[in-house]
C-alpha positions as CSV (number, residue, x, y, z in Angstrom):
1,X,233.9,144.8,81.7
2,X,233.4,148.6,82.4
3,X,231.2,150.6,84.5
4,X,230.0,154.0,83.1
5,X,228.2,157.0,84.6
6,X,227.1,159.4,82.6
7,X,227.7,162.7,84.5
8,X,225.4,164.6,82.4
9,X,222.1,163.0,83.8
10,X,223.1,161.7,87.1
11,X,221.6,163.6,89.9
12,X,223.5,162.2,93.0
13,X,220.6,159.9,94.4
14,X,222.9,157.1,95.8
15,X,221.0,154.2,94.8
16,X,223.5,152.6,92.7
17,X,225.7,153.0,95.9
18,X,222.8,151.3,98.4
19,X,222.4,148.7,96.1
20,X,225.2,147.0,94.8
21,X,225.7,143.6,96.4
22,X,229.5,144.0,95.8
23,X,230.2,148.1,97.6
24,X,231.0,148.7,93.6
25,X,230.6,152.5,94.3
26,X,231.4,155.3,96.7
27,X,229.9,158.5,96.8
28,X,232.8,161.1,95.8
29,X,233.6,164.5,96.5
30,X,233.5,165.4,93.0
31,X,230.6,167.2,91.5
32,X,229.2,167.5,88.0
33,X,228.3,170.2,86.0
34,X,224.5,170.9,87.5
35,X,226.5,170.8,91.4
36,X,225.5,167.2,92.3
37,X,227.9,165.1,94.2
38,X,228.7,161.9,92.2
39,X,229.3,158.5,92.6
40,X,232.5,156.7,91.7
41,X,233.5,153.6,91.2
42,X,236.0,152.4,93.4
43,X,235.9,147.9,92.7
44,X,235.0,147.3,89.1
45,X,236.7,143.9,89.3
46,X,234.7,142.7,92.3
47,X,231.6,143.7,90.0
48,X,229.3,140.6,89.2
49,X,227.8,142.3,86.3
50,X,224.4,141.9,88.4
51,X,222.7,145.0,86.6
52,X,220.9,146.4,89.9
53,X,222.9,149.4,89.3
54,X,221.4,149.7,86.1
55,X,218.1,148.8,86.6
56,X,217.4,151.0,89.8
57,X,219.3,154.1,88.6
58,X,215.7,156.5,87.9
59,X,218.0,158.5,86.1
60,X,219.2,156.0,83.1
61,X,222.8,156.9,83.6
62,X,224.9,153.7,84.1
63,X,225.6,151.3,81.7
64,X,227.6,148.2,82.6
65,X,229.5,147.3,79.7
66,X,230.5,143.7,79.4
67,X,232.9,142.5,76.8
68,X,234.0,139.5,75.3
């Protein structure tokens, strides 16, 4: 399993960050291209491939990629 975030649309909002049932993400001191200060993900094996990240992201730029 992998989480991406595609740093070309995300605009910093935090919501994957508020909710995530398992703290997945921090907000980082990094910032994209466009200035925005971007989430990272800090506890991809404590992910339970929930999808809230996905789903409430406005921006359509995490994918949760499950394999196998």
């Amino acid at each position: 399993m992998r989480i991406n975030i595609d740093e070309r649309y995300c605009q910093g909002c935090s919501i994957c960050i508020h909710v995530c049932p398992k703290n997945i993400f921090q907000l980082s001191g990094k910032r994209s291209k466009r200035g925005y200060l971007m989430p990272e993900v800090i506890n991809e094996k404590d992910c339970i491939q929930c999808g809230l990240c996905e789903n409430y992201c406005p921006d359509i730029c995490i994918n949760v990629v499950r394999m196998g």
